[in-house]
KENUPA-115482 format. One record per residue (C-alpha): residue number from 1; residue in three letters; x, y, z. Coordinates in Angstrom, 3 decimals. Each point is the difference from the previous one (the first is absolute). Layout:
BEGIN
(r NUM "ala" (X Y Z)),
...
END
This chain:
BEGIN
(r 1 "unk" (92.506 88.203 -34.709)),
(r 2 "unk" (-2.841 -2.110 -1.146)),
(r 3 "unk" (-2.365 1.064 2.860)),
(r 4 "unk" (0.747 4.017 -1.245)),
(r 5 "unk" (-1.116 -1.540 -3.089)),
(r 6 "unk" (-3.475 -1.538 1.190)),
(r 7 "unk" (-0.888 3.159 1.446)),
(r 8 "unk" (1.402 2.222 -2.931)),
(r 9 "unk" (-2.723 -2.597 -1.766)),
(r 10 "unk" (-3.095 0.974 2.471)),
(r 11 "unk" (0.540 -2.443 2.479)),
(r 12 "unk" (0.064 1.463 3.611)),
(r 13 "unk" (2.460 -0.708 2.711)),
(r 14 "unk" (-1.465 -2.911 1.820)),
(r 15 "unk" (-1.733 -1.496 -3.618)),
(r 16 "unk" (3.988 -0.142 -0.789)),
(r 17 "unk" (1.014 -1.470 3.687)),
(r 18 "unk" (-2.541 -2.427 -0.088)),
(r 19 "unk" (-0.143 -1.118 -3.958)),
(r 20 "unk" (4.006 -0.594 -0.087)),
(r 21 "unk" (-0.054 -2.231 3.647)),
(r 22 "unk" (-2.869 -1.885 -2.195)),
(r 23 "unk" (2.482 -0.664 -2.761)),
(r 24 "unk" (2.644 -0.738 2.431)),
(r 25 "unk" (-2.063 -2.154 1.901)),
(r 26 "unk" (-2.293 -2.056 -2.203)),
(r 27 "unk" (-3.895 -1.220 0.824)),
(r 28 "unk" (0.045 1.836 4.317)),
(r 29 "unk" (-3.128 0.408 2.313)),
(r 30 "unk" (-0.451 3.659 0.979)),
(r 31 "unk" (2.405 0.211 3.245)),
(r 32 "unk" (2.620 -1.573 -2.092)),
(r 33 "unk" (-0.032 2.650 -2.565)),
(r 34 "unk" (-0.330 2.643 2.684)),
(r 35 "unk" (3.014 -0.890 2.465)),
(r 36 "unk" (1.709 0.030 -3.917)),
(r 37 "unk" (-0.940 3.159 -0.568)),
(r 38 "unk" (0.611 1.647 3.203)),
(r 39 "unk" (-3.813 1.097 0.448)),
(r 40 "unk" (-2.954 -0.514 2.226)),
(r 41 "unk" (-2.055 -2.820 -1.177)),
(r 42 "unk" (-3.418 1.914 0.215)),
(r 43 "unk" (1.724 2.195 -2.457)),
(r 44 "unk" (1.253 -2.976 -2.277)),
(r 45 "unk" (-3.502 -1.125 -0.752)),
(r 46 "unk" (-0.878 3.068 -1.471)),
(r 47 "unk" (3.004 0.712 -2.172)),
(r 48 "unk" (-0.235 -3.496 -1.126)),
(r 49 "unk" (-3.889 0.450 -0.919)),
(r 50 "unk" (1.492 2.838 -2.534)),
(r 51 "unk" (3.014 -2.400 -1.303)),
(r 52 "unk" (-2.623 -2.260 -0.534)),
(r 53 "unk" (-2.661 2.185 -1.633)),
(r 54 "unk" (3.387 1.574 -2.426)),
(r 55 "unk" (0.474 -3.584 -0.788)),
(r 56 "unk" (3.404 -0.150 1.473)),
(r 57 "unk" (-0.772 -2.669 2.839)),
(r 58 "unk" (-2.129 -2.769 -0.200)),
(r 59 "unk" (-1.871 -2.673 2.628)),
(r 60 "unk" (-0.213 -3.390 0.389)),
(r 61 "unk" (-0.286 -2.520 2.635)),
(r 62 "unk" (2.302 -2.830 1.685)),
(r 63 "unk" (-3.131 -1.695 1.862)),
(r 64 "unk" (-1.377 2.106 2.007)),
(r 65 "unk" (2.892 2.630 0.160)),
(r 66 "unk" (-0.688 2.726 -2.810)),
(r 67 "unk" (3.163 0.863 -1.565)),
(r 68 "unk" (1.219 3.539 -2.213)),
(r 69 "unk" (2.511 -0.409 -2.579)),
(r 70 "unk" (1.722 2.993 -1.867)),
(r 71 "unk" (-0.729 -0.274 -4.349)),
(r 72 "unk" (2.106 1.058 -2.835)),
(r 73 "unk" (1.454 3.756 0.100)),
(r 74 "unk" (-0.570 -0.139 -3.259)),
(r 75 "unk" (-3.711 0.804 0.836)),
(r 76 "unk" (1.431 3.066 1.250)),
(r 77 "unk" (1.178 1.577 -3.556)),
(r 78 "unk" (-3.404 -0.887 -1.387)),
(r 79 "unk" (-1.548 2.132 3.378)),
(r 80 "unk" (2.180 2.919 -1.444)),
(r 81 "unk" (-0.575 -0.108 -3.723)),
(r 82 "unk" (-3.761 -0.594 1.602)),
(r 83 "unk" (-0.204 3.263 1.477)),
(r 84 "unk" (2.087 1.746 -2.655)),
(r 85 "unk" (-2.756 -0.885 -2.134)),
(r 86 "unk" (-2.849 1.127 2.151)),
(r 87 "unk" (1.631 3.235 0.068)),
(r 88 "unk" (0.861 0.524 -3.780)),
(r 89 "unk" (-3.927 -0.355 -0.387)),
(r 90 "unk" (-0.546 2.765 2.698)),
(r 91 "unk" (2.625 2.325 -1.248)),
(r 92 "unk" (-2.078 1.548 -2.989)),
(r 93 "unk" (-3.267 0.935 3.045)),
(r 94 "unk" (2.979 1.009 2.586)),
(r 95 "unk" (1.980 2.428 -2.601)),
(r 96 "unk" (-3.157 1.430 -1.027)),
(r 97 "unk" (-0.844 0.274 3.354)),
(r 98 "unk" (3.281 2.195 0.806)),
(r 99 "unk" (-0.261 1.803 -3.096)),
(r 100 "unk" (-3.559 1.163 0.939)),
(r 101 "unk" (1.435 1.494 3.783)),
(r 102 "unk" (3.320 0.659 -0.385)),
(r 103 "unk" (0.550 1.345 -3.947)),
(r 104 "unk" (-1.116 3.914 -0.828)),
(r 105 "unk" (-1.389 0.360 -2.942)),
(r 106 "unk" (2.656 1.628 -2.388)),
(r 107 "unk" (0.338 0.508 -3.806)),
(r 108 "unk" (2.989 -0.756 -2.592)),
(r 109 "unk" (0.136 1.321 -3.189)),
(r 110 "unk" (1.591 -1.486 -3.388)),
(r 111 "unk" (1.168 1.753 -3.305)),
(r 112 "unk" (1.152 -1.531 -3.136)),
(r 113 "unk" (-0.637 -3.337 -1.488)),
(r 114 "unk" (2.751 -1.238 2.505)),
(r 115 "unk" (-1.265 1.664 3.435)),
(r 116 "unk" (-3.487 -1.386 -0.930)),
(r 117 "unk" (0.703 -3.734 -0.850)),
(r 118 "unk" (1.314 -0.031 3.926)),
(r 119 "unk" (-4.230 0.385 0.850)),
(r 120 "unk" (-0.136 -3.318 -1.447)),
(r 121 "unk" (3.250 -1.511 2.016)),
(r 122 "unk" (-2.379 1.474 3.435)),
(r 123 "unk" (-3.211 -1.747 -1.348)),
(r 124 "unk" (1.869 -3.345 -0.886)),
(r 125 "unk" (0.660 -0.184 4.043)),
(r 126 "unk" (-3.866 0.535 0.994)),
(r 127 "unk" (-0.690 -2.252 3.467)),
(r 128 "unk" (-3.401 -0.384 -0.977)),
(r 129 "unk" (0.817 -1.691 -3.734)),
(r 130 "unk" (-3.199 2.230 -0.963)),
(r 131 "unk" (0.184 2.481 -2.182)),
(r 132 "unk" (-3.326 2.189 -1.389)),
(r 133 "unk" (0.914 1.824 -2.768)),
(r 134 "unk" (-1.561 2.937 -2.266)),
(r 135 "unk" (2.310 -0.575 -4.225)),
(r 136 "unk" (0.201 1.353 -3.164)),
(r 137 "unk" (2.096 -2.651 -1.818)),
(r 138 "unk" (0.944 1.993 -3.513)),
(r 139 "unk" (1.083 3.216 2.547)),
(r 140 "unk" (1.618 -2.534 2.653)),
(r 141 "unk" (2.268 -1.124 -1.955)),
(r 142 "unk" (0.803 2.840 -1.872)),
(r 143 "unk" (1.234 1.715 3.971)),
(r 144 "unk" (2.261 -3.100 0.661)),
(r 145 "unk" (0.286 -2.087 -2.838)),
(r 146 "unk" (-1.796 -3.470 -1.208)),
(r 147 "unk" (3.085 -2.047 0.932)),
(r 148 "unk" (0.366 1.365 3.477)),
(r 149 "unk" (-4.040 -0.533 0.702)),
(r 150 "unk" (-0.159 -3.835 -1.662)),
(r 151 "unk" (3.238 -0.473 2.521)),
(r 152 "unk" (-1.926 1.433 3.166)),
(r 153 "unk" (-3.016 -1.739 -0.721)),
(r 154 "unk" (2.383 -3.639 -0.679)),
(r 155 "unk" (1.475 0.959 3.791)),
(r 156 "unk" (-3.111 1.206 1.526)),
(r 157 "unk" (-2.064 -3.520 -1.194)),
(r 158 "unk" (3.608 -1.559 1.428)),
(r 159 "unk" (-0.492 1.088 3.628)),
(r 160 "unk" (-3.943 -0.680 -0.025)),
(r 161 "unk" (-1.071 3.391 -0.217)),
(r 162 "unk" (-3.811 0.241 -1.087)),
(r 163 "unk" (-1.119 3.112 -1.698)),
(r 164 "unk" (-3.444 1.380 -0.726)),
(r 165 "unk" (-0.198 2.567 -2.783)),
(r 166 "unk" (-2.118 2.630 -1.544)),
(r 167 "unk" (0.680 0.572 -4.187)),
(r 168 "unk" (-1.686 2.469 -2.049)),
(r 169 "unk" (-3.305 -2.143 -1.760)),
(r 170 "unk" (1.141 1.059 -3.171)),
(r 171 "unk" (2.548 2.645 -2.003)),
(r 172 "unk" (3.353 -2.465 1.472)),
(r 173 "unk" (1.792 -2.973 -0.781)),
(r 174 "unk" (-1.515 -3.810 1.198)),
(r 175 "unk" (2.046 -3.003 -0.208)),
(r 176 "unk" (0.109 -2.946 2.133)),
(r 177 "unk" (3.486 1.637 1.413)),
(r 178 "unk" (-1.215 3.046 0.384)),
(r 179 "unk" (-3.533 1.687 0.927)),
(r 180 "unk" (-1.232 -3.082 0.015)),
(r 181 "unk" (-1.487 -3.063 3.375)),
(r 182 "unk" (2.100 -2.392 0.101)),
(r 183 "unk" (0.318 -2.393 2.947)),
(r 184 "unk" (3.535 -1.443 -1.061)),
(r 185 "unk" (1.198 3.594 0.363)),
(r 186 "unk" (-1.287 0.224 3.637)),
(r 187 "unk" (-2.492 3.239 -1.583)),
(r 188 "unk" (-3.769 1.096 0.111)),
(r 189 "unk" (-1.468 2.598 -2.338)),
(r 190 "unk" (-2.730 2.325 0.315)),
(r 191 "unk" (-0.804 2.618 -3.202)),
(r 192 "unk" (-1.710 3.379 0.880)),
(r 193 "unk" (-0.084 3.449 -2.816)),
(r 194 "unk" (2.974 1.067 -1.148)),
(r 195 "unk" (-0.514 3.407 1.633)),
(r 196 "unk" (0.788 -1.280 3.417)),
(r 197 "unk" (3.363 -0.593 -1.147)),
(r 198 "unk" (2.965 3.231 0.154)),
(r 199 "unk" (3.124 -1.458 1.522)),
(r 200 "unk" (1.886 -3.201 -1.715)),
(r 201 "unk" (-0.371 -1.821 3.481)),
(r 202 "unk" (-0.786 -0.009 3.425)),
(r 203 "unk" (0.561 -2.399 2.554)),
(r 204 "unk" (-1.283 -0.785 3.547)),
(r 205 "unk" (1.853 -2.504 2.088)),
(r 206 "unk" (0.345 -0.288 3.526)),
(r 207 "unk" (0.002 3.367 1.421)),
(r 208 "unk" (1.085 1.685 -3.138)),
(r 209 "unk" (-1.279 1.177 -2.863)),
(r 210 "unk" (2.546 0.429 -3.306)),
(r 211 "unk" (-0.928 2.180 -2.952)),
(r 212 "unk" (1.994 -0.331 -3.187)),
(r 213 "unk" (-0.849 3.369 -2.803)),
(r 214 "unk" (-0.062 -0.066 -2.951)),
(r 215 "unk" (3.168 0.284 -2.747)),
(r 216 "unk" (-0.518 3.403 -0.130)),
(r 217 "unk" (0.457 1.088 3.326)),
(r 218 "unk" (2.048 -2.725 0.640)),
(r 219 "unk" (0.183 -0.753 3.881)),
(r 220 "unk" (-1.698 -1.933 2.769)),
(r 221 "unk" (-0.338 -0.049 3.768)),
(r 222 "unk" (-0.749 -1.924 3.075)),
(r 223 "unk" (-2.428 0.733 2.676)),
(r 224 "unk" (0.592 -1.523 3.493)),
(r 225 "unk" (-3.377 0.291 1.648)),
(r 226 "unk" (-2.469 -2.285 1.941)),
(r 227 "unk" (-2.726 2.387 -0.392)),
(r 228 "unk" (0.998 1.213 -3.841)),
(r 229 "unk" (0.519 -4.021 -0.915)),
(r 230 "unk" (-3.482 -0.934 1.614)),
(r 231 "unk" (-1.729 2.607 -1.866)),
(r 232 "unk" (1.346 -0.182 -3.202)),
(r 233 "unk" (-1.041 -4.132 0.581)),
(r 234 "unk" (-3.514 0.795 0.760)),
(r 235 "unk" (-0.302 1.816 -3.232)),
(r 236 "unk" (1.588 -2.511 -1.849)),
(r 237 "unk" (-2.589 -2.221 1.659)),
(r 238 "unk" (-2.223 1.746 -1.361)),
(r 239 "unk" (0.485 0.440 -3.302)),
(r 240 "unk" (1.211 -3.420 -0.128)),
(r 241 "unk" (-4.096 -1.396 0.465)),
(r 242 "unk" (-1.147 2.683 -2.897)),
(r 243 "unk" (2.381 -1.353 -1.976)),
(r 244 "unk" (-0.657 -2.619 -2.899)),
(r 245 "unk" (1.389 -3.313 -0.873)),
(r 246 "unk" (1.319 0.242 -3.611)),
(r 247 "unk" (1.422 3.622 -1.711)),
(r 248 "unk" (-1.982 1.606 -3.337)),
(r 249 "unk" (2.351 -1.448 -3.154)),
(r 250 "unk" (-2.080 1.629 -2.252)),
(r 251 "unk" (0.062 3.715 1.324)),
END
């Protein structure tokens, strides 16, 4: 059972043959750990050369006769959590990368205070933990409600989510929680004329782009869309270097 275990773990057949007749064995020369492991010796070398370079078998020498001796399994559990690491770091590039082939671009609409809050539940599970986004912060939380918006932004800083934002240079409200830079709450502002400004938010995130209306007509939607998302960015971009540093208190 423990050599279907070894190889569940990575390990290939003859790593497993030759790393448990190691740990049977003790310190062996090469021929040794062969005959033990029912191989060819040629081939021994070389699986041993990989045990050796995993850090599962090590050398040493008796006088002149150079010796390989099996090490702790333990080393294999730190292999595995290891690779699960390397491969946590990779899975934000490798979902984006099957989003961008395999997704079609699709839209979903939401109605009512209720339907749209669940835009914000879809941004809070962005891969990229970048967010660019376009806010008026009086008619934002008017659509969904101050509570629900200090609550998103607490669980958006929570998973490391960075956001870039674009508020109206004058004519809304400014506070250090709201409308406002502030590097504790993972956000960068940029101020442009308040003319630029219609809907109570938009969003762009991954491949998506979320817009949130106003109270009035009260609903939202989601666009799915590589092509939509990267264009919406660009002008984002954009506007984001005409933009200034601090908003107009006095107008």
């Amino acid at each position: 059972m423990y050599k279907k275990a070894l190889i569940d773990a990575g390990l290939t057949q003859k790593q497993v043959d030759v790393y448990i007749a190691c740990l049977e064995a003790g310190p062996s020369k090469v021929p040794e750990i062969a005959r033990a492991a029912q191989i060819k010796r040629t081939t021994a070398y070389g699986v041993i050369d990989e045990l050796v370079a995993m850090g599962l078998m090590q050398s040493s020498y008796k006088g002149k006769k150079k010796l390989y001796e099996a090490q702790d399994p333990a080393i294999i559990l730190s292999m595995l959590e290891t690779k699960k690491k390397r491969v946590a770091e990779l899975l934000p590039e490798l979902s984006m990368l099957f989003v961008t082939h395999h997704v079609r671009p699709k839209i979903a609409f939401f109605e009512g205070r209720e339907g749209v809050r669940k835009i914000y539940d879809d941004v809070l599970e962005c891969k990229s933990k970048q967010i660019k986004q376009i806010a008026r912060v009086r008619q934002h939380n008017e659509a969904v409600g101050d509570a629900f918006i200090k609550e998103f932004i607490r669980k958006r800083i929570a998973r490391g989510i960075m956001t870039r934002v674009l508020h109206p240079k004058s004519g809304d409200l400014y506070t250090n929680e709201r409308g406002m830079e502030d590097p504790k709450l993972k956000r960068q502002v940029r101020y442009l004329p308040p003319n630029v400004f219609y809907a109570a938010m938009i969003m762009i995130y991954d491949n998506k782009v979320a817009m949130v209306s106003t109270k009035e007509e009260n609903f939202g939607f989601i666009i799915e869309s590589k092509e939509f998302s990267n264009t919406l960015g660009a002008y984002f971009d954009f506007m984001w270097g005409l933009g200034s540093r601090e908003p107009d208190f006095g107008a």
